[in-house]
N, C-alpha and C positions, 0 to 999 in steps of 0.2 A: 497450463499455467493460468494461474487466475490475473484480472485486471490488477488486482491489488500490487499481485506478483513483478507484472509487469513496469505498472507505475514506478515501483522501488526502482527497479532498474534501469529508467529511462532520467529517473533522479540520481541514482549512484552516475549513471553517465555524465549527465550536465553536471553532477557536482566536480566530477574531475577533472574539467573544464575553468575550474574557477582558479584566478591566480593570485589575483589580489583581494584586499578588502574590499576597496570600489563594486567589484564584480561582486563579490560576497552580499554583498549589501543591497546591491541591484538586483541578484538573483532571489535575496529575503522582500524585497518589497516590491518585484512582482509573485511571488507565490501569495502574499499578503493580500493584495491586490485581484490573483484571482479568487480567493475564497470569499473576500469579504461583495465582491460581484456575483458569486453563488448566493450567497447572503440576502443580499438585495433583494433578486430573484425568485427566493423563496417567500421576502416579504410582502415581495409584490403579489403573488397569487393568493395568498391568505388574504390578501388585502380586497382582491377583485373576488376572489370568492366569499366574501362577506364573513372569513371566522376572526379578522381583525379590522378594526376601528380607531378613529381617532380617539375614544374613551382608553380602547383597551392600551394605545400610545401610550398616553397621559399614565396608566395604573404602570405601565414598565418604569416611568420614569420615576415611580414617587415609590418604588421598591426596594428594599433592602435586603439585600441577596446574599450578605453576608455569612460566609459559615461560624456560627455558634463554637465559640470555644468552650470547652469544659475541663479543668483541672481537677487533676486527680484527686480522688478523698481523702488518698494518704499519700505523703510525697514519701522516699526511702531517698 
């Protein structure tokens, strides 16, 4: 069984634990919580390994990421 496999399973179990919203909520913003500390972590090493910078910050921030819509050439 792979980790993935497993993971699901250890989440199906705590989710059926859960009874209220409170808990619902609690459970969504710690899993939140650990990804976005994954996150971190990964920016940190970019960071000490010199492939990002405070310039390359600034170019995220002034980016627009947005997906391009394109409508159809013929509508039916």
């Amino acid at each position: 069984m792979s980790y993935s496999e497993l993971a699901q399973l250890e989440l199906m179990d705590a989710l059926n634990n859960i009874s209220t919203e409170a808990e619902l909520n609690e459970f969504k913003d710690m899993v939140a919580l650990f990804f976005a500390q994954k996150a971190q972590k990964a920016i940190d090493a970019m960071w000490d390994n010199g492939e990002i910078d405070e310039n390359t910050i600034n170019q995220w921030g002034n980016e627009h990421m947005r997906t391009p819509y394109r409508y159809a050439t013929h509508r039916s």
